[in-house]
C-alpha positions, 0 to 999 in steps of 0.5 A: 309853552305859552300855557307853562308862562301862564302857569309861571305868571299865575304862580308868581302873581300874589304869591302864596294866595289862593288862585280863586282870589287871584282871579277875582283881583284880575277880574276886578282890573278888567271891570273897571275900566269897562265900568269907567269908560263905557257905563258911568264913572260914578258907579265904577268909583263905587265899585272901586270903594267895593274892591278895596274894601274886599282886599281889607276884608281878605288880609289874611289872604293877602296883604292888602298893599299889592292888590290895594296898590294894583287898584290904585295905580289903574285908577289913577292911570284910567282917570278917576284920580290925578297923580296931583290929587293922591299926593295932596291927599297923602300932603295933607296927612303928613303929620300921620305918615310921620307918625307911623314911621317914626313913633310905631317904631318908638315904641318898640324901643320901649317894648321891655319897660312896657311887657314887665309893666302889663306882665304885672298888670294882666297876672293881678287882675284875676278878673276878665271883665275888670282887666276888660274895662281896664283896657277900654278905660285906659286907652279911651283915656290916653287917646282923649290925650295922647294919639289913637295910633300910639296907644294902639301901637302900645297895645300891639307891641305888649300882646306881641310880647305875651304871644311870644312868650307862651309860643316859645314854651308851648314848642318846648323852648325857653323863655328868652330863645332867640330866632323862634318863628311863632308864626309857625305852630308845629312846632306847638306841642299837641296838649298845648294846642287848645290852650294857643287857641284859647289865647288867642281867643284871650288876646283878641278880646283884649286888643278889641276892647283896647281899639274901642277905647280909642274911638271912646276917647278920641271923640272927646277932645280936640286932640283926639283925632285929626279930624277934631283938630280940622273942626275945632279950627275952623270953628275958633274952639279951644282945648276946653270949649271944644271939650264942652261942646261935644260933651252932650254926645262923647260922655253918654257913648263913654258909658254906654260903650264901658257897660258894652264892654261889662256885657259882652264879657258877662254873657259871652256875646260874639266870642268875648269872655273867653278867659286867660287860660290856667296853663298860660297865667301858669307860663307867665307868672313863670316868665314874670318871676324868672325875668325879674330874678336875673334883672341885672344893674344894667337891665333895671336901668334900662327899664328905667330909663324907657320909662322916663323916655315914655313919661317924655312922650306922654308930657309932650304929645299932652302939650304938643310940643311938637307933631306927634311924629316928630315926638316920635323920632325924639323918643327913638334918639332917647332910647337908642342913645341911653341904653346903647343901640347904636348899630344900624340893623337893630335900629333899622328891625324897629320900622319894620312893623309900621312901614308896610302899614304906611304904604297900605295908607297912602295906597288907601289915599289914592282911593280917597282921591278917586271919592273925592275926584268923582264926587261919589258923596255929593249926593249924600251931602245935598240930600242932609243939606236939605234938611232942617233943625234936629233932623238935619243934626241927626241926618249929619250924624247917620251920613258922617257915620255911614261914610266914615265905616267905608272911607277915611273919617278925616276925609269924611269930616273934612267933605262936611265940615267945608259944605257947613261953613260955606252954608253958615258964609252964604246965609243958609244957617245960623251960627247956633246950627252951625256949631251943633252941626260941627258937632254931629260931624265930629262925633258922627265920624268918630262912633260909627266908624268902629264898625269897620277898620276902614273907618278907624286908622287905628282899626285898619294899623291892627289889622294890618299889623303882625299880631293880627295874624298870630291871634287870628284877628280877621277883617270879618272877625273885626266887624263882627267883634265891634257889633256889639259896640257898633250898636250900642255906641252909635245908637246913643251918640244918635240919641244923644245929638237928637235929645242933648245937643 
């Protein structure tokens, strides 16, 4: 009998996931309070870090929010962190947990203008390696403005929408047949198998190049990322002198990261240059051609009227109106009100995509406070402190860099930036290092990081997302697509700050 409950606990336990991962998870919550109590909270909150990390990587698997938030809740209850310290950390980055709530499901009502848009786009441009640099360019562009997050929810929602259309055909339905599960693939046709594949292949490489150009474009300005802000304040620079300052740095890793971009697409390095196939340009230049001859009145209206609401967006979150999320919720009232959403179920399936996501976010909180807590940087931070001149500008750059790639870069920036100014306050450093100290951080949060979607909120909100499963876009596939940029990128801000700043 006990044997049948266990079983019946074992099977309910994560659901679907693989035993073999189950037990790691059990595991891991038996470990870690052994290594709390009885070896060295310093070395179990390293461990922790370690295991949620694991549950990113096996996302597939398993969505990260249940194992994340088992690690999470016994952290907190043997210790590591406080109930008061995860909810300051979730506090601080409220203006991000609105943003995901509220504009991640804005976008969706915009999802007709923004398919018919880059439908058009993607069927022009006949070349891989141009529409590649497009993508890149255009989102290092509107994140330098507008909010990683956004852009990346923009590029989520338009390759959900190319998905869905070859997958209806592919299981030989039409275009516009509702209630089609393109989760599932048996229902593809045999001959349409490879070229799913191929796609998919296709897909990744372009929402790859897309993620990378929000961290290009990020770095460069005060509004780029949240931790921008965090250090332009407190360092009195304005919009254009925050541009200017870090400029030495962001400029050469804007280059250095658009010819990555050229070279994996040109020699096929880590699975990039794998073209559009015949079948599907064949599918949606069908799509595009049929959609645009059935547009009715009301359709073209609509279109036009999700398209002033997006140039309402661009307008105010470049002139920040208002926080981003809250530009969010507006964008939902205008879209909905104007083109007649008006019943509670199909409002409500817009917030479906980001919610989980924000959960997994505040579970990821609870970790940074067990960091923050146990100090597990500290020794980092007193090791560059100890350093001089260049060297400590470049040690700034490589610590910011490496912490970021398995911690929130906000938080990162955060730690660094507070030590600097108390170091400037106390004597310790002149206001000349101070500012290119500020610097390194800033740009050492933001390049580096890309090699892992812990370090890029809007890395981890595309792993996370549902597209990610449909393409095939793992934690590892990540890592190992963002080598290349990983490398490049990080090696030249590196230079840059030694040589430039």
């Amino acid at each position: 009998m006990t044997s049948t409950y266990g079983q019946a606990f074992l099977k309910n336990f994560l659901g679907a996931s693989p035993d073999w991962y189950k037990l790691t998870i059990v595991g891991f919550l038996i470990i870690n309070p052994i290594l709390f109590f009885m070896i060295d909270p310093f070395v179990a909150g390293w461990v922790l870090i370690a295991e949620f990390i694991f549950t990113l990587a096996m996302a597939l698997k398993c969505y990260p929010l249940q194992p994340g938030g088992l690690l999470a809740i016994e952290a907190i209850a043997i210790g590591m962190a406080s109930p008061e310290t995860v909810y300051h950390e979730a506090e601080m980055n409220l203006p991000v947990i609105l943003l995901l709530i509220f504009m991640v499901a804005g976008i969706s009502f915009l999802k007709e203008m923004l398919l018919f848009t880059f439908t058009k786009i993607l069927l022009r441009v006949k070349s891989k390696t141009t529409l590649s640099v497009l993508f890149a360019f255009v989102a290092a562009i509107l994140s330098a403005f507008l909010d990683a997050l956004t852009v990346t929810a923009v590029v989520i929602a338009v390759a959900g929408g190319f998905y869905g259309v070859y997958h209806k055909v592919a299981s030989g339905l039409k275009h516009d047949h509702s209630d089609h599960d393109v989760t599932q693939d048996a229902s593809v046709k045999e001959h349409s198998r490879a070229d799913l594949e191929q796609f998919r292949a296709f897909l990744r490489n372009l929402m790859m190049h897309a993620a990378i150009g929000t961290a290009l474009g990020g770095v460069a300005t005060i509004v780029g990322e949240p931790q921008n802000l965090l250090i332009g304040t407190i360092m009195g620079w304005d919009f254009v002198e925050f541009y200017l300052r870090v400029m030495p740095v962001s400029l050469p890793v804007l280059f250095v990261g658009l010819a990555t971009t050229i070279l994996v697409e040109k020699f096929k390095i880590v699975g990039y240059g794998t073209e559009l196939p015949a079948n599907v340009r064949s599918i949606l230049e069908d799509y595009d051609n049929e959609q645009t001859a059935k547009l009715t009145k009301t359709d073209i209206m609509k279109m036009w009227v999700q398209a002033a609401v997006a140039v309402f967006l661009v307008v105010c979150l470049a002139l920040h109106l208002a926080e981003v999320g809250i530009i969010g919720l507006a964008v939902i009232v205008l879209a909905t009100a104007f083109n007649g959403i008006t019943d509670e179920h199909s409002i409500g399936h817009a917030f479906q995509e980001a919610l989980p996501f924000t959960a997994l976010l505040v579970v990821f909180f609870a970790i940074v406070g067990v960091i923050h807590e146990l100090h597990l940087f500290t020794p980092v931070v007193n090791f560059v402190l100890a350093m001089e001149g260049h060297a400590q500008l470049s040690a700034f750059y490589i610590a910011n860099g490496v912490l970021s790639m398995v911690s929130d870069n906000v938080f990162v920036a955060t730690v660094y930036i507070s030590e600097v100014q108390q170091a400037f306050e106390a004597g310790r450093i002149s206001r000349e290092q101070f500012e290119l100290l500020a610097v390194a951080i800033n740009t050492g949060t933001n390049i580096p990081s890309v090699a892992t979607p812990n370090g890029q909120a809007a890395f981890l909100f595309l792993l996370t997302s549902a597209i990610a499963p449909l393409i095939r876009l793992s934690y590892g596939r990540m890592v190992i697509l963002a080598l290349p940029y990983t490398i490049t990128m990080s090696i030249a801000g590196l230079l840059a700050t030694i040589y430039f700043l």
